[in-house]
VOPAGU-2260 file (C-alpha; in pm, 1 decimal, decimal comma):
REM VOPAGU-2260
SITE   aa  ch    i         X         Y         Z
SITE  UNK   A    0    3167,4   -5356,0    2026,4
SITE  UNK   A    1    3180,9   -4983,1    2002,7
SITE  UNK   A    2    3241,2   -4764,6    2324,2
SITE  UNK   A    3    2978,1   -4554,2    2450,6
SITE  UNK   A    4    3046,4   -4162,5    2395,0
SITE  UNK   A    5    3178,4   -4012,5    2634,0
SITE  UNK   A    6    3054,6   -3624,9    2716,4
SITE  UNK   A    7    3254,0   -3404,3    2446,3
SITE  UNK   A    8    3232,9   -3089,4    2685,2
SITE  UNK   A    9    3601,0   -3100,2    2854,9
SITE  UNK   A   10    3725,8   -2698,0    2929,3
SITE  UNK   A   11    4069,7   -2662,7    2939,4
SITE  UNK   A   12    4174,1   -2896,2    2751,8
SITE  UNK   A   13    4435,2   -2791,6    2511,5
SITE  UNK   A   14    4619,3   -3115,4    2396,4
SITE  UNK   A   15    4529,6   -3313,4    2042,1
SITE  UNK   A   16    4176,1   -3494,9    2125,5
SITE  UNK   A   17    4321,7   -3849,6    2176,6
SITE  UNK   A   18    4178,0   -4129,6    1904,3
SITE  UNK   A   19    3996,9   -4450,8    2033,3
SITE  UNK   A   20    4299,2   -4773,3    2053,6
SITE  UNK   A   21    4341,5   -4913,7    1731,2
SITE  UNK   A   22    4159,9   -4639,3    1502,2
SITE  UNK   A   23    4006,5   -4765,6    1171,8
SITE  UNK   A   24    3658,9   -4612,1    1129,7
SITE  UNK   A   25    3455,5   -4741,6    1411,1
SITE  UNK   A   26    3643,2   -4566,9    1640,6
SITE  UNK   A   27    3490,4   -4256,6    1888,6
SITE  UNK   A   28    3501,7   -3910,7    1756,3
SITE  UNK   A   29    3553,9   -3663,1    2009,8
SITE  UNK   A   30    3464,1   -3317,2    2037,5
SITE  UNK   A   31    3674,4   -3101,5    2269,7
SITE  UNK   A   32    3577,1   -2758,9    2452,0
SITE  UNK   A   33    3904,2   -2522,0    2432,2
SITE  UNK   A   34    3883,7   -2191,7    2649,3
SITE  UNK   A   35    4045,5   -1909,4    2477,9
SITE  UNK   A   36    4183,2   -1618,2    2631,2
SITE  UNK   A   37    4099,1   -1262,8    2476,0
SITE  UNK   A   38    4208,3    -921,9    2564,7
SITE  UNK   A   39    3814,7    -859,4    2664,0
SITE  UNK   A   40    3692,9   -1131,1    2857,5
SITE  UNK   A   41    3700,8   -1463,8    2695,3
SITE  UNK   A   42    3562,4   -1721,3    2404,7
SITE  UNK   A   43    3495,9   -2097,0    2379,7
SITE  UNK   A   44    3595,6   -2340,9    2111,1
SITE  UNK   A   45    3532,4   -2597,1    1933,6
SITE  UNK   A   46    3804,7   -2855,9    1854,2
SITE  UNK   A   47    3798,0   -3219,9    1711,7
SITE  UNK   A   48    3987,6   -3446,5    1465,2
SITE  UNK   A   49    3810,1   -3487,7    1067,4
SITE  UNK   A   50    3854,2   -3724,4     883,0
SITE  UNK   A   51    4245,6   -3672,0     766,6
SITE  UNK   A   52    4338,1   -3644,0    1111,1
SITE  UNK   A   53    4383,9   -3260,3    1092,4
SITE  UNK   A   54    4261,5   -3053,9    1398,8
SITE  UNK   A   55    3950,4   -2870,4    1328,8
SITE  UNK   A   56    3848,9   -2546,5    1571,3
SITE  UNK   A   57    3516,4   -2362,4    1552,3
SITE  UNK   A   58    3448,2   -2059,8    1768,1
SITE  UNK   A   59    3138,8   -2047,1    1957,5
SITE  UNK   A   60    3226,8   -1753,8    2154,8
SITE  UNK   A   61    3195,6   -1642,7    2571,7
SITE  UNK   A   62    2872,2   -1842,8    2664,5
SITE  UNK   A   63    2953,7   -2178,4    2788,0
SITE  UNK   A   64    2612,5   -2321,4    2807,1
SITE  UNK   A   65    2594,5   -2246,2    2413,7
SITE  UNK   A   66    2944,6   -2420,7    2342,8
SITE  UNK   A   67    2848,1   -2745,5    2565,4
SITE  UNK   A   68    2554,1   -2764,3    2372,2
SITE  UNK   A   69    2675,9   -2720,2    2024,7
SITE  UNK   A   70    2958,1   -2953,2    2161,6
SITE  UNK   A   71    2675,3   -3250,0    2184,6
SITE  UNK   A   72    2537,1   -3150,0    1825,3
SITE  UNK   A   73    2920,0   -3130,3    1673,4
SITE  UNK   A   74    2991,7   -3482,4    1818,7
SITE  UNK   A   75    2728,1   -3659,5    1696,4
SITE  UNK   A   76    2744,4   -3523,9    1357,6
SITE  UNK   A   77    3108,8   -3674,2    1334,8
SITE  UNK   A   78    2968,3   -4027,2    1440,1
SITE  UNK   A   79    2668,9   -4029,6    1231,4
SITE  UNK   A   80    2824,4   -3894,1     934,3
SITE  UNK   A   81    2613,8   -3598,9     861,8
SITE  UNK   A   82    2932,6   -3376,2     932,3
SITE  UNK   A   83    3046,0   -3204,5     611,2
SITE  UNK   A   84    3351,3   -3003,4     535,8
SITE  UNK   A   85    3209,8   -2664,8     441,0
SITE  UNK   A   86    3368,4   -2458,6     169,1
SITE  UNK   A   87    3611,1   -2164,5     168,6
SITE  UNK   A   88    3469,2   -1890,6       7,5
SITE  UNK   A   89    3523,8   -1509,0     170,8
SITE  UNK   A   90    3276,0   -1291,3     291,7
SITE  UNK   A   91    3267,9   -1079,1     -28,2
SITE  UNK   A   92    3188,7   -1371,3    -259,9
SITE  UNK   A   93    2912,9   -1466,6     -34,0
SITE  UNK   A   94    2740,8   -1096,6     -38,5
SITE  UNK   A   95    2775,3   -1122,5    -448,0
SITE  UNK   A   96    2627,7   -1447,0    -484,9
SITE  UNK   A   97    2362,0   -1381,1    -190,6
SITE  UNK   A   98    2202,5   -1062,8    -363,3
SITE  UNK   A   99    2224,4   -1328,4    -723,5
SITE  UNK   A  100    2053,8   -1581,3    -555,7
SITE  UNK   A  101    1753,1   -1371,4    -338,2
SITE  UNK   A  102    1709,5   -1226,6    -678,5
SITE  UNK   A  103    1305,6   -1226,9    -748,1
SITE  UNK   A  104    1225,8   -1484,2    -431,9
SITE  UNK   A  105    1172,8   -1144,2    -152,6
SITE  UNK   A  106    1012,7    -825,8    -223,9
SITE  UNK   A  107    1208,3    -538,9    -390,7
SITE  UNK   A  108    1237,5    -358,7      -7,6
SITE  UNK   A  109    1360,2    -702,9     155,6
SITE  UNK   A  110    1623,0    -739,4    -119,2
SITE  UNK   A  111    1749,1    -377,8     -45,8
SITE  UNK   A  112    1735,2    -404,8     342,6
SITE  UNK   A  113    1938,4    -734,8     244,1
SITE  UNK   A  114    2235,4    -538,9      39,8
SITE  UNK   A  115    2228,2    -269,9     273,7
SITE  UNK   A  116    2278,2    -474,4     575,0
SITE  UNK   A  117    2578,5    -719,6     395,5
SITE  UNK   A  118    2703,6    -390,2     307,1
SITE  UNK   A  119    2725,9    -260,6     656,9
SITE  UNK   A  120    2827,0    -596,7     791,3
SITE  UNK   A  121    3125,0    -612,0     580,1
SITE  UNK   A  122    3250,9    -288,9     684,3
SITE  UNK   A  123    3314,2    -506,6    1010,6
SITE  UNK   A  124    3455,8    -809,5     933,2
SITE  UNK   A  125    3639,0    -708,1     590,2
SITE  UNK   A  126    3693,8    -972,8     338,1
SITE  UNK   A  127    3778,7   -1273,0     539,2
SITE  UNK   A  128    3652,7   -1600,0     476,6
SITE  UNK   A  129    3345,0   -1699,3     582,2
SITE  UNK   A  130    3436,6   -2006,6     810,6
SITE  UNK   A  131    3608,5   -1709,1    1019,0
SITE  UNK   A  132    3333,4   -1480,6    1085,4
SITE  UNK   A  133    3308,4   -1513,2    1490,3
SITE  UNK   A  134    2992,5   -1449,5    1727,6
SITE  UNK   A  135    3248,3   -1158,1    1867,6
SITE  UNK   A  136    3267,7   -1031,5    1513,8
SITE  UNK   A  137    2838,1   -1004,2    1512,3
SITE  UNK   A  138    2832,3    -875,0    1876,0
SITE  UNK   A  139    2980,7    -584,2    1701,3
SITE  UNK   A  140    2846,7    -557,3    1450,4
SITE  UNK   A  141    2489,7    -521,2    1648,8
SITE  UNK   A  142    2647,2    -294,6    1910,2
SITE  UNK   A  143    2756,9     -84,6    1602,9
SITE  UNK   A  144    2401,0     -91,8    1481,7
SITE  UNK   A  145    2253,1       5,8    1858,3
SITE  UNK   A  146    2439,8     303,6    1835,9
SITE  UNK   A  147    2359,1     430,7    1551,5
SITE  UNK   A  148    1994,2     328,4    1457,5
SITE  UNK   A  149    1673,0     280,8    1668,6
SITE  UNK   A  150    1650,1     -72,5    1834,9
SITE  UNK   A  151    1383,5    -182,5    1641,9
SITE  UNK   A  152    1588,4    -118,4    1312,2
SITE  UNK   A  153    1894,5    -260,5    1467,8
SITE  UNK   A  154    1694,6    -587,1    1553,0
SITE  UNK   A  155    1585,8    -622,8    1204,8
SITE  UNK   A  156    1981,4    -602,7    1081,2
SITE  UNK   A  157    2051,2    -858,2    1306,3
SITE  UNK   A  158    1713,0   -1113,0    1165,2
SITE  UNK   A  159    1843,0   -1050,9     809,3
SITE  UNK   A  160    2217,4   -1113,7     871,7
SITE  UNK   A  161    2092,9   -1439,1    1065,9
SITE  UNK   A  162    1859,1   -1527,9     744,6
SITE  UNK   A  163    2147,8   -1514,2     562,8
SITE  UNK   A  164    2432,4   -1741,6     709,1
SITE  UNK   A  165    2087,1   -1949,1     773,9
SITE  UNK   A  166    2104,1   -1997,7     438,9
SITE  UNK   A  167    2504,4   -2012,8     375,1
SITE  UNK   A  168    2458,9   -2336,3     621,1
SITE  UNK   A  169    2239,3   -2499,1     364,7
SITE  UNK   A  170    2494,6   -2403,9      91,4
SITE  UNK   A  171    2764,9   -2568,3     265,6
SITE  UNK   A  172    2962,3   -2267,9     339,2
SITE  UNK   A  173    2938,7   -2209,6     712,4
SITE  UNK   A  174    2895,6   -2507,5     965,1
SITE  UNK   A  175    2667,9   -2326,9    1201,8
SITE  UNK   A  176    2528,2   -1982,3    1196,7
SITE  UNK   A  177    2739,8   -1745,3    1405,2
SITE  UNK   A  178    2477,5   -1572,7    1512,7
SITE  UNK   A  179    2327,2   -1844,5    1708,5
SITE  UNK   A  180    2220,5   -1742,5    2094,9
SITE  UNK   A  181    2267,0   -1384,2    1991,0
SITE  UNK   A  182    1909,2   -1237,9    2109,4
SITE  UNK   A  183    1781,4    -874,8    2003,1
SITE  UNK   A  184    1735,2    -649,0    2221,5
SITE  UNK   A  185    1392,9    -531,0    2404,3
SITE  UNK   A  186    1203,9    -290,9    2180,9
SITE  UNK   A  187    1008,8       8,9    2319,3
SITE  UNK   A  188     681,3     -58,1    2205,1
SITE  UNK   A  189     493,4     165,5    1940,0
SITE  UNK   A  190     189,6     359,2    1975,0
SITE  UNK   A  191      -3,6     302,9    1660,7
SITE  UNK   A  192    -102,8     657,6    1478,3
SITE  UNK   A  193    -491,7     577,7    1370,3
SITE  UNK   A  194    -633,5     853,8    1194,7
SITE  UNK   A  195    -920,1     991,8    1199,5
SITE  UNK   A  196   -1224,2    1051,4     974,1
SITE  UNK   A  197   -1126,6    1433,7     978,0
SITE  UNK   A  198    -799,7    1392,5     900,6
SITE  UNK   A  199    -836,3    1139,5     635,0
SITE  UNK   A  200   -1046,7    1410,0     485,8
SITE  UNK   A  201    -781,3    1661,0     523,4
SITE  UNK   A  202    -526,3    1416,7     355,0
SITE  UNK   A  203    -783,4    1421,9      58,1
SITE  UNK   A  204    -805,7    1796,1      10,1
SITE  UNK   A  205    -445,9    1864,2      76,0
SITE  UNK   A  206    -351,3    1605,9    -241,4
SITE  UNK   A  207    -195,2    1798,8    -499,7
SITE  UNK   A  208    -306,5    1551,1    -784,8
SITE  UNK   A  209    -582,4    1301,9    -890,5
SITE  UNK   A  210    -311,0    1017,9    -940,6
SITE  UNK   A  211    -228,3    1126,7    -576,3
SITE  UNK   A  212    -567,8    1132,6    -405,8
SITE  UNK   A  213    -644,4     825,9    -558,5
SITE  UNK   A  214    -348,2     675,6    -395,7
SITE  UNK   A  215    -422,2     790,9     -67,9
SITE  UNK   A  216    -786,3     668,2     -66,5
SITE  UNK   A  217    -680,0     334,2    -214,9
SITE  UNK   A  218    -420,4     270,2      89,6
SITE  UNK   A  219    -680,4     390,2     373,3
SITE  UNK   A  220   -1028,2     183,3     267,4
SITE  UNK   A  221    -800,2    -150,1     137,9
SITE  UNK   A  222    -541,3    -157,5     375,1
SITE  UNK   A  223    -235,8    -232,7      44,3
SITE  UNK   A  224     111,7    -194,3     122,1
SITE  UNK   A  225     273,6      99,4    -104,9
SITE  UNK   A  226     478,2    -119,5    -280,2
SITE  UNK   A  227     153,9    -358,8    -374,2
SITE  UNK   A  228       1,3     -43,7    -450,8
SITE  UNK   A  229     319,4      97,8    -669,6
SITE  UNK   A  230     297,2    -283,5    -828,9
SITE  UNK   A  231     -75,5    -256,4    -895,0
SITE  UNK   A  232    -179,5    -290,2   -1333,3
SITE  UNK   A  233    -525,7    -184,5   -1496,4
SITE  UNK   A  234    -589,1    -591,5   -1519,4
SITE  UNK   A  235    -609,8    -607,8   -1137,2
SITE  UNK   A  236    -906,8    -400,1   -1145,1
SITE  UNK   A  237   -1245,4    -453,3   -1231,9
SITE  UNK   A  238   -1399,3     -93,4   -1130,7
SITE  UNK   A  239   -1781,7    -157,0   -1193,2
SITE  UNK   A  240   -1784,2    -475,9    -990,7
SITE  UNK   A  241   -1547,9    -298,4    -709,1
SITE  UNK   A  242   -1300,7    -530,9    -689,5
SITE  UNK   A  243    -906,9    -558,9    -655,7
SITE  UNK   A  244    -677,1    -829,6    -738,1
SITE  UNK   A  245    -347,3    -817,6    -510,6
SITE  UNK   A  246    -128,2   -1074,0    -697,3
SITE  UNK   A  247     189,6   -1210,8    -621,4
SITE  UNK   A  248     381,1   -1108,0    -957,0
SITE  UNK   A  249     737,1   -1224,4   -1056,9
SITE  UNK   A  250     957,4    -919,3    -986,5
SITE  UNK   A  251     683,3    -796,7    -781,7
SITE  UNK   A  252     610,4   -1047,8    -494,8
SITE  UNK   A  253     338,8    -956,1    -184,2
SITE  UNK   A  254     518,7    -988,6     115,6
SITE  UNK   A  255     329,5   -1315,1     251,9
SITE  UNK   A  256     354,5   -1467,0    -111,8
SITE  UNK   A  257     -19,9   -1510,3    -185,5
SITE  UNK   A  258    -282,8   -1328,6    -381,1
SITE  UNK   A  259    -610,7   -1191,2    -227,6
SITE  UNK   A  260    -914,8   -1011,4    -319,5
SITE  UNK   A  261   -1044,9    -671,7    -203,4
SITE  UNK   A  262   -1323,9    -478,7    -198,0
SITE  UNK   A  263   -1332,0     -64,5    -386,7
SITE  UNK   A  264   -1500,5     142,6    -174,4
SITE  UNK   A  265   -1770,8     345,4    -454,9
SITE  UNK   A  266   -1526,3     645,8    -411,8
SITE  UNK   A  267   -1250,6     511,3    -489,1
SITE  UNK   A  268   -1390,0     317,9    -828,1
SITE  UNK   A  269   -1490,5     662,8    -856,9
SITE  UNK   A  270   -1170,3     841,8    -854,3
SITE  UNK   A  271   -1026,7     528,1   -1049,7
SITE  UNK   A  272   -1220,8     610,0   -1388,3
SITE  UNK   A  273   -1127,5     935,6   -1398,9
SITE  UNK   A  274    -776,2     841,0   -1360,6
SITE  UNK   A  275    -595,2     824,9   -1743,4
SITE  UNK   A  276    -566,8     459,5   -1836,6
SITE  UNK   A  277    -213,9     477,1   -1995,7
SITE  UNK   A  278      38,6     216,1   -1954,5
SITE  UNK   A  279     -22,4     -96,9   -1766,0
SITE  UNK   A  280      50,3      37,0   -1430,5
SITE  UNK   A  281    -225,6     219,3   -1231,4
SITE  UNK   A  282      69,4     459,2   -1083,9
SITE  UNK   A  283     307,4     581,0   -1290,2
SITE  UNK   A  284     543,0     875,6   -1357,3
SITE  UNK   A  285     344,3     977,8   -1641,7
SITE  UNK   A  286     536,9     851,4   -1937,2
SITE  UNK   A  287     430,3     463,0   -1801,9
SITE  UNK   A  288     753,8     429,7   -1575,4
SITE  UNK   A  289     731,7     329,7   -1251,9
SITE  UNK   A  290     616,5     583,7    -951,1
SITE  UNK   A  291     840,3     488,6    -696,8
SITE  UNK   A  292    1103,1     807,2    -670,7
SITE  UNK   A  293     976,7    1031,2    -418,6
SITE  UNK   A  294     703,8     831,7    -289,0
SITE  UNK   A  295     744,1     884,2      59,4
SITE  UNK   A  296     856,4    1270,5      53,0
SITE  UNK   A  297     577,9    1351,7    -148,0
SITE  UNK   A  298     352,8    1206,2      79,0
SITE  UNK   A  299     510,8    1403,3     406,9
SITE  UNK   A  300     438,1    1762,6     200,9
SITE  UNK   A  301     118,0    1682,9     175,8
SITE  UNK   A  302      51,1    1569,6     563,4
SITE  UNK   A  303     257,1    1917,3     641,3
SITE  UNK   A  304     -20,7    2069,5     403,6
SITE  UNK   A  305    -291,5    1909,7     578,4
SITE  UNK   A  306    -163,2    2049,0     911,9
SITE  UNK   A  307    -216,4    1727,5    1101,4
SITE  UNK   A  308     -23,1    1546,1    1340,6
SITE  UNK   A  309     274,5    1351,5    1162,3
SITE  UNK   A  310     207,6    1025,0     993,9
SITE  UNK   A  311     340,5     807,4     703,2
SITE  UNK   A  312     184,5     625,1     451,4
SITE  UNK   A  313     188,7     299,9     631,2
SITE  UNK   A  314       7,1     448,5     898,6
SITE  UNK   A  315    -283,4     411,5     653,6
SITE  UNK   A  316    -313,7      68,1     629,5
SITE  UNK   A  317    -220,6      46,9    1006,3
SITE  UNK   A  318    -549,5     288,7    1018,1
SITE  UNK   A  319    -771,4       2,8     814,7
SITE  UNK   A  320    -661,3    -218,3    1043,1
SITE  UNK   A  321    -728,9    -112,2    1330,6
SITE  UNK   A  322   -1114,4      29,2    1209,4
SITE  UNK   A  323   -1186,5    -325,2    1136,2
SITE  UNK   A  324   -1057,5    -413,6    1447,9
SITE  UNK   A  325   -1247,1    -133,5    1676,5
SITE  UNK   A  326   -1565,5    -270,7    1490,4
SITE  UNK   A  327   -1532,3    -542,2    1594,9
SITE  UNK   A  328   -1445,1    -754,7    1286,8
SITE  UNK   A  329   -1322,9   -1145,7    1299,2
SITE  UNK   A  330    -964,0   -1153,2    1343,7
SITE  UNK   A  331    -922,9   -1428,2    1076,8
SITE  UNK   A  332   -1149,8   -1197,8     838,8
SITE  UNK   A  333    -897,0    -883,2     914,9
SITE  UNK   A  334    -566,6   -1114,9     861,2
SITE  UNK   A  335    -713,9   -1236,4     514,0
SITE  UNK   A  336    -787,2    -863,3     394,4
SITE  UNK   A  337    -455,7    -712,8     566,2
SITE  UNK   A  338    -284,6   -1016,5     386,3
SITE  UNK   A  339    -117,9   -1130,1     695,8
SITE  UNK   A  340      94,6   -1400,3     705,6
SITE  UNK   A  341      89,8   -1422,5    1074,4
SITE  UNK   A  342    -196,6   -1412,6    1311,6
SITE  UNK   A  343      20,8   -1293,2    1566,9
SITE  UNK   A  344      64,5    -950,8    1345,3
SITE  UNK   A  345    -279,2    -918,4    1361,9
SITE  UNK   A  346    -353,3    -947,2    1683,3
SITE  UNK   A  347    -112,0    -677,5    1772,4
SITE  UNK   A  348    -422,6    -462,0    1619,7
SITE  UNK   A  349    -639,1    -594,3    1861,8
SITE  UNK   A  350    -401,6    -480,0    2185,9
SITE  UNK   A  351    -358,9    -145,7    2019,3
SITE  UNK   A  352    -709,8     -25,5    1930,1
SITE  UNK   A  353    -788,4     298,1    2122,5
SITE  UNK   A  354    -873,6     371,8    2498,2
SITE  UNK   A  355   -1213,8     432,7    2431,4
SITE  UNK   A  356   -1241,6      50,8    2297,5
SITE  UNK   A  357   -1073,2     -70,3    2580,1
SITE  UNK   A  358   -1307,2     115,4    2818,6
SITE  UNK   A  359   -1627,1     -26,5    2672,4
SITE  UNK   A  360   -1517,3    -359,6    2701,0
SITE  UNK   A  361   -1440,7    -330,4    3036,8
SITE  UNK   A  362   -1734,9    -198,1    3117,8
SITE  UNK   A  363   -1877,2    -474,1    3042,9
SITE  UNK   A  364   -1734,3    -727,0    3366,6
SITE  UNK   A  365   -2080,8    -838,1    3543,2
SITE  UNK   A  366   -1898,3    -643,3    3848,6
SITE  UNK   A  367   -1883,5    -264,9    3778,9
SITE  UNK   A  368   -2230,9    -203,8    3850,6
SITE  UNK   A  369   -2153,1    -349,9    4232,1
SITE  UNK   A  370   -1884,5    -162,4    4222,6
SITE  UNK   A  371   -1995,0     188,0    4114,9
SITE  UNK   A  372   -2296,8     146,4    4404,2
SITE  UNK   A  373   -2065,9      40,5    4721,2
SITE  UNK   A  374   -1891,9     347,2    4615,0
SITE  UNK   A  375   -2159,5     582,5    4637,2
SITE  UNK   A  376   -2288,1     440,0    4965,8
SITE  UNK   A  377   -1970,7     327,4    5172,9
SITE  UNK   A  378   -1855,7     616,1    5422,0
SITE  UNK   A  379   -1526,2     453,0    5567,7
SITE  UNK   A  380   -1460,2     258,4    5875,5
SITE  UNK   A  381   -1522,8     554,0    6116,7
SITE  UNK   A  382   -1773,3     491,0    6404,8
SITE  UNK   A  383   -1851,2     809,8    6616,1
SITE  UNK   A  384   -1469,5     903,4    6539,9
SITE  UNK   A  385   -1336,5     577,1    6605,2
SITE  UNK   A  386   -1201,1     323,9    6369,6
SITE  UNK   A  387   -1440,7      45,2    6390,8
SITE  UNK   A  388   -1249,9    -289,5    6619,2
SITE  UNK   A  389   -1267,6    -521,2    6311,9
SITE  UNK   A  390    -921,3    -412,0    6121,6
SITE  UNK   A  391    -780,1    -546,3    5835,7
SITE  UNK   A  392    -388,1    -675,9    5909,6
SITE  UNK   A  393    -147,0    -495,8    5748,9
């Protein structure tokens, strides 16, 4: 008869975990929480007995709730057998083989935000093995990051370092993600620049090229990402039925993965035919390369030329967004054209739209007509300069 488990969450204790009487392979695998004392506070571990008998410690780090927990998880790994042995491979080897490996399945800017932010991590834990990289180790990293980029930037560090020990977990290299219980931080939130009708127009004018204007009108009336846009061949289009294939290309993924249809505006099927049809790729450098060099300063000269308030090119398709979403459009109608993955990302549209949107629909409570007439007609409480006897208790 095997003995119930006991609770593997014992502080303090700093002994060998003791084997069940008589051993052999029935017998009750214990996992042991070991308080560590650091020159800054203090850090929970891990420790239990594998399979050779050898001691095994994992570092959780200084939040006990997390270590009793992952103390419960470790445990009954051991007994049920799913427990494996992960490999040693250092941090450096990882990064290499990461980059290899996310090769073609995330979108040319994930993949860079990916190298940059192994890069940056590595600068704090140097080229140690993986098994050793610590929550403490991550703390810092993300305190580094605080300091020295906006929150929201810092938080997105911190999602793609967790994506990828997510992933070294399913490799067999790590045991648990470190960065488990580590929560970003509060981000101030973002008003969202919608232009205008005016200034779209001044955008148009202040274009120094047709390849250029035709860019600029294609972002604000479809709502495409630049890099879609960047991505975007003469087989995509079909100019005299206005219509726009956004595919999912090897090399050249959409961000949720998944082709969709759009609708040319006449102006911009328009400004498409007079565009020179050389290459496969709508944008290009002019001798069929790629336009992707200079995308973004080019695009900042010509809102400084069109002296209107600062804005990017993103905050064009945040600008067809939001128009759908001010005119009322389904939300399920605007996450299909955006090309949403989430309908949560959508709906931020919805709680963003301008005042005057806001104010309309407000107007619109069965109350404010009630309202607006007591206020016209109610004079106070004073009787013959008295306070009348009936008084609210404060």
């Amino acid at each position: 008869m095997t003995r119930a488990p006991t609770s593997g969450a014992m502080e303090g204790v700093r002994g060998d975990p003791e084997p069940r009487e008589g051993g052999g392979e029935d017998m009750w695998r214990r996992v042991w929480i070991w308080e560590r004392k650091l020159k800054k506070g203090k850090a929970y571990c891990l420790r239990w007995h594998d399979e050779s008998g050898r001691i095994r410690t994992e570092t959780v780090g200084p939040e006990r709730k997390l270590a009793e927990r992952l103390s419960a998880e470790r445990q009954h790994e051991l007994n049920a057998g799913q427990f494996r042995t992960p490999r040693r491979v250092s941090y450096e080897e990882f990064g290499r083989e990461e980059v290899e490996v996310m090769q073609g399945q995330m979108a040319p800017a994930s993949l860079k935000e990916l190298e940059l932010v192994l890069r940056q991590f590595g600068k704090v834990c140097r080229d140690i093995r993986l098994t050793n990289i610590s929550s403490r180790l991550v703390e810092q990293f993300f305190a580094q990051r605080l300091k020295s980029a906006k929150p929201a930037t810092a938080n997105k560090s911190l999602r793609t370092l967790k994506a990828a020990f997510n992933r070294a977990v399913r490799r067999g290299y790590l045991e648990r993600n470190p960065i488990v219980g580590l929560k970003p931080v509060r981000e101030p939130e973002r008003e969202v620049r919608v232009l205008t009708a005016e200034e779209i127009g001044k955008l148009l004018e202040a274009c120094p090229s047709l390849r250029w204007r035709t860019l600029v009108a294609l972002a604000v009336t479809t709502g495409m990402r630049l890099g879609e846009m960047l991505s975007l061949h003469w087989d995509d289009l079909d100019v005299e039925s206005g219509t726009v294939w956004v595919r999912n290309r090897p090399g050249s993924p959409t961000k949720s993965r998944r082709n969709r249809v759009l609708a040319l505006a006449p102006g911009v099927c328009g400004l498409l035919k007079q565009l020179p049809c050389s290459g496969e790729l709508v944008f290009h450098d002019g001798d069929g390369r790629p336009w992707r060099n200079n995308v973004q300063t080019g695009f900042r000269r010509i809102v400084k030329r069109a002296g209107i308030k600062y804005c990017t090119l993103h905050d064009l398709r945040r600008t067809f967004v939001s128009q759908l979403a001010m005119a009322g459009v389904n939300e399920a109608v605007v996450q299909k054209l955006a090309g949403h993955a989430s309908m949560g990302t959508t709906l931020k549209y919805y709680t963003h739209i301008m005042p005057e949107a806001l104010r309309i629909a407000q107007a619109r409570l069965p109350f404010v007509e009630v309202l607006r007439d007591v206020s016209h007609t109610y004079h106070g409480p004073h009787l013959h300069g008295r306070e009348e006897d009936g008084q609210v208790a404060s």
